[in-house]
PQR file with spaces between the fields and no chain letter, atoms N, CA, C, O and H, PARSE charges and radii, in Angstrom:
ATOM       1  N    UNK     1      -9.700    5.383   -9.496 -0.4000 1.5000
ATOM       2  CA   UNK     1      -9.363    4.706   -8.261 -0.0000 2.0000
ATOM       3  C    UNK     1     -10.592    4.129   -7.579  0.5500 1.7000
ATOM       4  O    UNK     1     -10.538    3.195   -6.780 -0.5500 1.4000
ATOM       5  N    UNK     2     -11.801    4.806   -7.984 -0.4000 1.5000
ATOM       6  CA   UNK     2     -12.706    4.239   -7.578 -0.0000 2.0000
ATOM       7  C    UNK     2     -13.417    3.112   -7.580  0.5500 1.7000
ATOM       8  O    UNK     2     -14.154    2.617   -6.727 -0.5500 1.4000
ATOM       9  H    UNK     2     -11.845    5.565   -8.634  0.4000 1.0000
ATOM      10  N    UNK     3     -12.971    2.626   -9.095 -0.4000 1.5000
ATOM      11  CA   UNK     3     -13.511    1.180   -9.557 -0.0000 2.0000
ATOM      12  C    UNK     3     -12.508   -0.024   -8.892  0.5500 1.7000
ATOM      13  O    UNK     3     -12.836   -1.152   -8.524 -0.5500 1.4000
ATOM      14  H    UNK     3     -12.373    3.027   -9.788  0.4000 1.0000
ATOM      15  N    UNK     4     -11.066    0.668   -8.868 -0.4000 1.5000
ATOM      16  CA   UNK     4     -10.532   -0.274   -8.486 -0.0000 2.0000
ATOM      17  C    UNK     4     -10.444   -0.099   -7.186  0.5500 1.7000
ATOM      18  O    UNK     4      -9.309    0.371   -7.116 -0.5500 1.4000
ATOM      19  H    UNK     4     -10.800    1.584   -9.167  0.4000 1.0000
ATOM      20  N    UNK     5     -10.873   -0.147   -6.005 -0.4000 1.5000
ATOM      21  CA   UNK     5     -11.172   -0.356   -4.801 -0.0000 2.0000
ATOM      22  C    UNK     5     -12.204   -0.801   -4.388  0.5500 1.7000
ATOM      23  O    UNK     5     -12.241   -1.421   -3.325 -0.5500 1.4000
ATOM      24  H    UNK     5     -11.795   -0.529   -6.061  0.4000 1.0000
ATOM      25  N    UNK     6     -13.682   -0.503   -5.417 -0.4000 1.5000
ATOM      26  CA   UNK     6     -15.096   -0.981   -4.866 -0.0000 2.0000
ATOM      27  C    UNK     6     -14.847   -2.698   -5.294  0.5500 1.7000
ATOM      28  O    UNK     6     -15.434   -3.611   -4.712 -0.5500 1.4000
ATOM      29  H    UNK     6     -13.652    0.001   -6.280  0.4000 1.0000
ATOM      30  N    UNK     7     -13.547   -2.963   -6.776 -0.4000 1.5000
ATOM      31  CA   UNK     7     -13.639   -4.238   -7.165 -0.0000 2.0000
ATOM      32  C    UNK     7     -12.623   -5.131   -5.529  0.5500 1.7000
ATOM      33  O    UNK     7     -12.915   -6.236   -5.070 -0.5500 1.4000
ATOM      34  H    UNK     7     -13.070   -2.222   -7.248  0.4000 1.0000
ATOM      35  N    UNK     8     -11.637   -4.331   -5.078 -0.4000 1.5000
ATOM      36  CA   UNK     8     -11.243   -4.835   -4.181 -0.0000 2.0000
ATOM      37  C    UNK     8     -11.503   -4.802   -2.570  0.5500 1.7000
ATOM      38  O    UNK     8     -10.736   -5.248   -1.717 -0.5500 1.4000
ATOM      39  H    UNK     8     -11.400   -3.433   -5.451  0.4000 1.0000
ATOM      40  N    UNK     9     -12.526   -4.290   -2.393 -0.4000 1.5000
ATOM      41  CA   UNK     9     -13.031   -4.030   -1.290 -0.0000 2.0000
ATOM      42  C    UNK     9     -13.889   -5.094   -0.673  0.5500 1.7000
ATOM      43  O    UNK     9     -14.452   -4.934    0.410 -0.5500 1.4000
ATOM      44  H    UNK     9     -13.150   -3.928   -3.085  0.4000 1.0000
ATOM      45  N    UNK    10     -13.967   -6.141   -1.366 -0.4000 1.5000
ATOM      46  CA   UNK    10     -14.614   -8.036   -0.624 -0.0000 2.0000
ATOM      47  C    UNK    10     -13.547   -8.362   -0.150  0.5500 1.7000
ATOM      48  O    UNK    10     -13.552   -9.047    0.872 -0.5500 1.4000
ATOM      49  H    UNK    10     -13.509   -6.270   -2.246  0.4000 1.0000
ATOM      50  N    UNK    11     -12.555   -8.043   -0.637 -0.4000 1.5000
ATOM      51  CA   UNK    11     -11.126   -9.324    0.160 -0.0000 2.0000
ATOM      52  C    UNK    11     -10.846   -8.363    1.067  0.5500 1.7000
ATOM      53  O    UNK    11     -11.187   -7.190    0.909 -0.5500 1.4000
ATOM      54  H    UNK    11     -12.551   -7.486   -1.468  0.4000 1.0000
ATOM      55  N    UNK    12      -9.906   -8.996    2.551 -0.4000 1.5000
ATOM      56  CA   UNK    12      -9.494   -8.873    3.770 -0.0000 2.0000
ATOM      57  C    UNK    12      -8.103   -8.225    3.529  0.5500 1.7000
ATOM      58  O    UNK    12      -7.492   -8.010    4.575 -0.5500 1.4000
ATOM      59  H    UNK    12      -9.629   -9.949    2.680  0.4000 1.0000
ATOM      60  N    UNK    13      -7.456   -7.862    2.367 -0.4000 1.5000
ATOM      61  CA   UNK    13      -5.749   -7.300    2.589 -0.0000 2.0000
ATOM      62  C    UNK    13      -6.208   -5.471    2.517  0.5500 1.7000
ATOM      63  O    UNK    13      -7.255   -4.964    2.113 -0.5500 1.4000
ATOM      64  H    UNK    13      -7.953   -8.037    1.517  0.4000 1.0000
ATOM      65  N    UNK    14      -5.047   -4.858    3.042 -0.4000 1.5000
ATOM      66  CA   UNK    14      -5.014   -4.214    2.847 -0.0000 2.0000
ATOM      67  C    UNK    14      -4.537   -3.131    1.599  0.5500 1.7000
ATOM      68  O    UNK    14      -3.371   -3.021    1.218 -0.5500 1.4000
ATOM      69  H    UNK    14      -4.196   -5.269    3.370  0.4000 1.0000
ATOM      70  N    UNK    15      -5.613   -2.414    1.089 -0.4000 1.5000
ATOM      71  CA   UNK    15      -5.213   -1.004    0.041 -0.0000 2.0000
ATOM      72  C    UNK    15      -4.905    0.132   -0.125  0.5500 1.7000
ATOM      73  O    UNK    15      -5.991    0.711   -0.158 -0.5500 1.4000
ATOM      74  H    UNK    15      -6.560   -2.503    1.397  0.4000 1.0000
ATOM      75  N    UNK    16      -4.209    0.792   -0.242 -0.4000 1.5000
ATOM      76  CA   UNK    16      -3.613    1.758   -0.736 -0.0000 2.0000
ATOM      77  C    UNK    16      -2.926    2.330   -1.851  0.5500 1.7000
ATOM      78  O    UNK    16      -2.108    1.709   -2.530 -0.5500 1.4000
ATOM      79  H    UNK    16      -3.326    0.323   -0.215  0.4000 1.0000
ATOM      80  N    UNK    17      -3.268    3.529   -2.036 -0.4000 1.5000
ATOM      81  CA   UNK    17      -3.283    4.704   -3.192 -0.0000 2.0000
ATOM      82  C    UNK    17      -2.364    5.624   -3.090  0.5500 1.7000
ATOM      83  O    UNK    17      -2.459    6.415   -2.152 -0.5500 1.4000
ATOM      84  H    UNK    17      -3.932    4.033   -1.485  0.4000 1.0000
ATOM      85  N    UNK    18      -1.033    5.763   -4.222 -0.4000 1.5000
ATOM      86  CA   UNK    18      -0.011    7.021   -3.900 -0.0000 2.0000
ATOM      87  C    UNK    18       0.664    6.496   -3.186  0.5500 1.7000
ATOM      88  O    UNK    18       1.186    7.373   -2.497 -0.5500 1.4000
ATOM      89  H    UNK    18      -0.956    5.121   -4.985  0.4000 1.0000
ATOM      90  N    UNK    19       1.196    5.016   -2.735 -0.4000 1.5000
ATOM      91  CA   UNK    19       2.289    5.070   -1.860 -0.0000 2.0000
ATOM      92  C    UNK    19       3.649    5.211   -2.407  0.5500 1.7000
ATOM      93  O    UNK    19       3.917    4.674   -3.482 -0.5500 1.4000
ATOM      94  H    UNK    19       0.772    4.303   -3.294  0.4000 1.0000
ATOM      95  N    UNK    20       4.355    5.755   -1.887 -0.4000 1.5000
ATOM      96  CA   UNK    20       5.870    6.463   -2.671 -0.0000 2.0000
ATOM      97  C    UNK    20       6.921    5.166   -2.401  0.5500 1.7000
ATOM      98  O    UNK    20       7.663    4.994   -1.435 -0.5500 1.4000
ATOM      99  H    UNK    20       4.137    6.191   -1.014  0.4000 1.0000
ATOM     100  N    UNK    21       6.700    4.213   -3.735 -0.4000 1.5000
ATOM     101  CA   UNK    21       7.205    3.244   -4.473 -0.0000 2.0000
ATOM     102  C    UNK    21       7.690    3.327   -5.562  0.5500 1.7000
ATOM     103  O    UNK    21       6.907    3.803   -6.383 -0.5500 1.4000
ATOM     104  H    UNK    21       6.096    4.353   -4.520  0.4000 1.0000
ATOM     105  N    UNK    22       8.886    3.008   -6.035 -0.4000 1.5000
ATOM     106  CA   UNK    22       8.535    2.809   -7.461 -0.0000 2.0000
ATOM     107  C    UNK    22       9.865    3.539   -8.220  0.5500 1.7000
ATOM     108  O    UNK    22      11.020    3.598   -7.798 -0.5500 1.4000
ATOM     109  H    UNK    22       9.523    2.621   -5.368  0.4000 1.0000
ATOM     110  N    UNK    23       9.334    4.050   -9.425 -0.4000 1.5000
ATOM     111  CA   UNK    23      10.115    4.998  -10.172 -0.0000 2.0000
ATOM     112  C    UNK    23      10.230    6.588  -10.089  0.5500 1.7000
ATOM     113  O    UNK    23      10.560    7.249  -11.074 -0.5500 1.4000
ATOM     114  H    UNK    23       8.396    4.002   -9.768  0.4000 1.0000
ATOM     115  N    UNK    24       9.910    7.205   -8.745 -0.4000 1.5000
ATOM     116  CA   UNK    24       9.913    8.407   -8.362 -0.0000 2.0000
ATOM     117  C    UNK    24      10.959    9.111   -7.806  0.5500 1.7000
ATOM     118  O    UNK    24      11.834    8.370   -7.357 -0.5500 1.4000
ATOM     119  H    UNK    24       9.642    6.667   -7.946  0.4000 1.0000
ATOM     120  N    UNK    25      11.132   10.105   -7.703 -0.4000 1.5000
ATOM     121  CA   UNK    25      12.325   10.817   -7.036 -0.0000 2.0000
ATOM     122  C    UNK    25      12.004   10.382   -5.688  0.5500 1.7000
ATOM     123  O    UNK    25      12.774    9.519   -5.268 -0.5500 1.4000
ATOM     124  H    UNK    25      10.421   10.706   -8.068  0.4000 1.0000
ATOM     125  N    UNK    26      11.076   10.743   -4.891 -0.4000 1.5000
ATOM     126  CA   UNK    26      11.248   10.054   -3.606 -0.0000 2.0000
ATOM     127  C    UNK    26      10.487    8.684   -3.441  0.5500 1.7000
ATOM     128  O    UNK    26       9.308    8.487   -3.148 -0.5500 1.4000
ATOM     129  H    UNK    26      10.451   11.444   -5.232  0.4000 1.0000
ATOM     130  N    UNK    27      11.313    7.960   -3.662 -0.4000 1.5000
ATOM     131  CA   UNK    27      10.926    6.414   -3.446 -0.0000 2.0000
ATOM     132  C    UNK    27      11.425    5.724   -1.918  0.5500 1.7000
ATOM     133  O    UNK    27      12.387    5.978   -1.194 -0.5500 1.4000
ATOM     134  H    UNK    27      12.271    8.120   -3.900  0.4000 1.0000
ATOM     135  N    UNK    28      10.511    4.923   -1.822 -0.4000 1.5000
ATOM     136  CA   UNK    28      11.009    3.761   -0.403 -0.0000 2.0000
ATOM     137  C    UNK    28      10.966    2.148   -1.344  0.5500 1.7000
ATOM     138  O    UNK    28      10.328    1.539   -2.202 -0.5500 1.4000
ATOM     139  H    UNK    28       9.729    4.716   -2.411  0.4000 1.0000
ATOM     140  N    UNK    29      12.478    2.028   -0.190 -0.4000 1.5000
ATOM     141  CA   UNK    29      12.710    0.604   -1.390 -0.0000 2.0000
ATOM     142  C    UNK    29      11.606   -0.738   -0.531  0.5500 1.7000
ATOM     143  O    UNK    29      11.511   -0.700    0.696 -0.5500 1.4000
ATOM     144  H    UNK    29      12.997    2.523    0.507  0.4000 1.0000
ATOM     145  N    UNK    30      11.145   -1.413   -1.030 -0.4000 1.5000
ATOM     146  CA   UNK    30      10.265   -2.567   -0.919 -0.0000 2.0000
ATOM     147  C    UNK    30      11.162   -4.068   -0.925  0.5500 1.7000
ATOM     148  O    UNK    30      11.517   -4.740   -1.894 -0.5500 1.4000
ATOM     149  H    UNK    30      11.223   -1.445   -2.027  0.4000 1.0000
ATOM     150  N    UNK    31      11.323   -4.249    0.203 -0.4000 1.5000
ATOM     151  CA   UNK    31      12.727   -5.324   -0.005 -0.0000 2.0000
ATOM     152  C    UNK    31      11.937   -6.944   -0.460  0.5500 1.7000
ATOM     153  O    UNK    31      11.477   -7.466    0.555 -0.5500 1.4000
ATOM     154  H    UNK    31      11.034   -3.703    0.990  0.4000 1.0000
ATOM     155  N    UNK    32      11.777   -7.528   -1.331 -0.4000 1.5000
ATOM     156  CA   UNK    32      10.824   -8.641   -1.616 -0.0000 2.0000
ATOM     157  C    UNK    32      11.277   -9.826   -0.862  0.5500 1.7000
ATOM     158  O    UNK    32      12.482  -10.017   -1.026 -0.5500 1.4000
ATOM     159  H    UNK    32      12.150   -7.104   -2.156  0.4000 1.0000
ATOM     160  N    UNK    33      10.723  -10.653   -0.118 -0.4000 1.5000
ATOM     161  CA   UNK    33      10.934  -11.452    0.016 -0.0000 2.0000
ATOM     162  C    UNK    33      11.055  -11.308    1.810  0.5500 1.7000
ATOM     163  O    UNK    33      10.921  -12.355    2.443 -0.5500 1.4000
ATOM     164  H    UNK    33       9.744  -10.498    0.015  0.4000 1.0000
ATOM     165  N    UNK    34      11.251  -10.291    2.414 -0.4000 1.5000
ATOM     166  CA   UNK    34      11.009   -9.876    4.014 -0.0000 2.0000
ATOM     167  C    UNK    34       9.629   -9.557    4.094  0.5500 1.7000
ATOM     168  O    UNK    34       8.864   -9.183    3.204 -0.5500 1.4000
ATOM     169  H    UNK    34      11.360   -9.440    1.900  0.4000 1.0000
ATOM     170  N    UNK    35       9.371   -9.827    5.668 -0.4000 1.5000
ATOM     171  CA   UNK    35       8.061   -9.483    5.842 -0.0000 2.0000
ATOM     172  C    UNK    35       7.506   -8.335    6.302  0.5500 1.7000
ATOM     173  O    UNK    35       7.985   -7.671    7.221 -0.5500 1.4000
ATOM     174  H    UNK    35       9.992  -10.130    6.391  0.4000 1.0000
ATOM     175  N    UNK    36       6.619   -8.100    5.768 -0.4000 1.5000
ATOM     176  CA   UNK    36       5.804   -6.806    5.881 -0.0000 2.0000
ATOM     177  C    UNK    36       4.759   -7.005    6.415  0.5500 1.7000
ATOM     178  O    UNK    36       4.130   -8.056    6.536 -0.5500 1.4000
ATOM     179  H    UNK    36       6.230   -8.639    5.022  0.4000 1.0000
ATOM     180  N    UNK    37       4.343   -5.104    7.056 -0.4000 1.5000
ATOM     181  CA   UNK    37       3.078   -5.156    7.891 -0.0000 2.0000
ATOM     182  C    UNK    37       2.444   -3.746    6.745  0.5500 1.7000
ATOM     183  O    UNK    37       3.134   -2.817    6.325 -0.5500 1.4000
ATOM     184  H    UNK    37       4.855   -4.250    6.958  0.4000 1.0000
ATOM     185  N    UNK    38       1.262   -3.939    6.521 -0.4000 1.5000
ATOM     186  CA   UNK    38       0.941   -2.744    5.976 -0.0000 2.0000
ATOM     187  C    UNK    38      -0.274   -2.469    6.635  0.5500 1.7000
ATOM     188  O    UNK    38      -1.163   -3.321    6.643 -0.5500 1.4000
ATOM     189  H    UNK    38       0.702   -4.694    6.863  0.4000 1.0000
ATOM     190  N    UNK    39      -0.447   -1.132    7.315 -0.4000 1.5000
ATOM     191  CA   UNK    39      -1.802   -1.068    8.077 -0.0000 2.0000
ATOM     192  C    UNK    39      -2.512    0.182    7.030  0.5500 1.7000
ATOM     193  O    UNK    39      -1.705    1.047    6.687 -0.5500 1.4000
ATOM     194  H    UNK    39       0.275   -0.440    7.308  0.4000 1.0000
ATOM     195  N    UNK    40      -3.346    0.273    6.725 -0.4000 1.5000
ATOM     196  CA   UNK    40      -4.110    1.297    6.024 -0.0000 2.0000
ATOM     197  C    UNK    40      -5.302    1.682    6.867  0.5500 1.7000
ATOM     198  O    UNK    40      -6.081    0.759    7.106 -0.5500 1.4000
ATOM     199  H    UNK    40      -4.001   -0.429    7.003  0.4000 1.0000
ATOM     200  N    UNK    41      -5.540    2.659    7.275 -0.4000 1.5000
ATOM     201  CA   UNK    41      -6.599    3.622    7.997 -0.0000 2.0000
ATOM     202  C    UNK    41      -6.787    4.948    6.615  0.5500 1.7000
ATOM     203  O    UNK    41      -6.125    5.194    5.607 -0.5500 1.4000
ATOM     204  H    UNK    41      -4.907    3.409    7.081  0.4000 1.0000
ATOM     205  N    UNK    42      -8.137    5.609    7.281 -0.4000 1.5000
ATOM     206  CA   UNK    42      -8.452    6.583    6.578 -0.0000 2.0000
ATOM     207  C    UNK    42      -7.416    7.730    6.394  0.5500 1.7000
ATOM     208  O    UNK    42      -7.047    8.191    5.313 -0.5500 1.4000
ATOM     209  H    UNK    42      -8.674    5.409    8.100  0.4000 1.0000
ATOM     210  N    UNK    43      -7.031    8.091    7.569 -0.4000 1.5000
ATOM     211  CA   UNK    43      -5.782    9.602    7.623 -0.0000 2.0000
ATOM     212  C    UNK    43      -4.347    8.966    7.225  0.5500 1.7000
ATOM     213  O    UNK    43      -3.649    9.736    6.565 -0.5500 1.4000
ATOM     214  H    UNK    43      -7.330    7.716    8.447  0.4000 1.0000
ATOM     215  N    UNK    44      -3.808    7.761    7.494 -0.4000 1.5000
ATOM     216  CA   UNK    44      -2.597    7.326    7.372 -0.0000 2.0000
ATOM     217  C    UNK    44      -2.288    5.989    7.209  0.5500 1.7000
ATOM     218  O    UNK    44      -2.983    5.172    7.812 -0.5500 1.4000
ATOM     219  H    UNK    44      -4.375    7.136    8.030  0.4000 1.0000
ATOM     220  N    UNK    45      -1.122    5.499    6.312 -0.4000 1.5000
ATOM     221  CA   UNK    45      -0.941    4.138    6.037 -0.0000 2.0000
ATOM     222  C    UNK    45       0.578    4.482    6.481  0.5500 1.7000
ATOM     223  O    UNK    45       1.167    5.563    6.478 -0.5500 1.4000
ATOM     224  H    UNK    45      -0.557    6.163    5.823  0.4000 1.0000
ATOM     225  N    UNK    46       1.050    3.058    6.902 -0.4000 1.5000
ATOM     226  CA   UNK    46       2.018    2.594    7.835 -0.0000 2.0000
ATOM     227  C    UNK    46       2.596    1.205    7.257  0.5500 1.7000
ATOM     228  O    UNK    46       2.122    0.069    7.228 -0.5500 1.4000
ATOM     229  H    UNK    46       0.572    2.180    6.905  0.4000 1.0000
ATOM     230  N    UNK    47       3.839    1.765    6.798 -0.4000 1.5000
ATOM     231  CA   UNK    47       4.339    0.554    6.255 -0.0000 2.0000
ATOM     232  C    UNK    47       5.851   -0.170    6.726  0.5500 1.7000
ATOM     233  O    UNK    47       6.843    0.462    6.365 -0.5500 1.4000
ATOM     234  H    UNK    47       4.224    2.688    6.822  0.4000 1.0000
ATOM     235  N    UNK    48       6.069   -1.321    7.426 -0.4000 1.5000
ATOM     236  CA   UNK    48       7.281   -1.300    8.140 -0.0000 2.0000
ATOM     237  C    UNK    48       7.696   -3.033    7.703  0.5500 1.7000
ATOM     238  O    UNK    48       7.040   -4.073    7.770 -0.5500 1.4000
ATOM     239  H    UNK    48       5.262   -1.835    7.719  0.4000 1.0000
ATOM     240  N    UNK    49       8.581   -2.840    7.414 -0.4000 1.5000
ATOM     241  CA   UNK    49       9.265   -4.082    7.095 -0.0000 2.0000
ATOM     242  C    UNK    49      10.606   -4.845    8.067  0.5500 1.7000
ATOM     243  O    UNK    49      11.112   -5.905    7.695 -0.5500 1.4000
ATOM     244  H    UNK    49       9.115   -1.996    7.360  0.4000 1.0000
């Protein structure tokens, strides 16, 4: 995780690691095409659509 954050750490969006997406038992659905806010801080990421 490390390489891939120092490679993305020049651009302005926000990153995050482990967010519960996807193919998991506890998943949050990602609706494509609505807009999203994703804020990433050190203790907590915040994701609201």
């Amino acid at each position: 995780l490390d390489i891939i954050f120092e490679k993305l750490s020049r651009y302005k969006y926000p990153v995050c690691f482990n967010f519960p997406a996807g193919h998991i038992a506890d998943n949050r659905a990602i609706i494509m095409g609505r807009n999203s806010i994703l804020e990433v801080e050190i203790d907590q990421t915040i994701f609201t659509q």
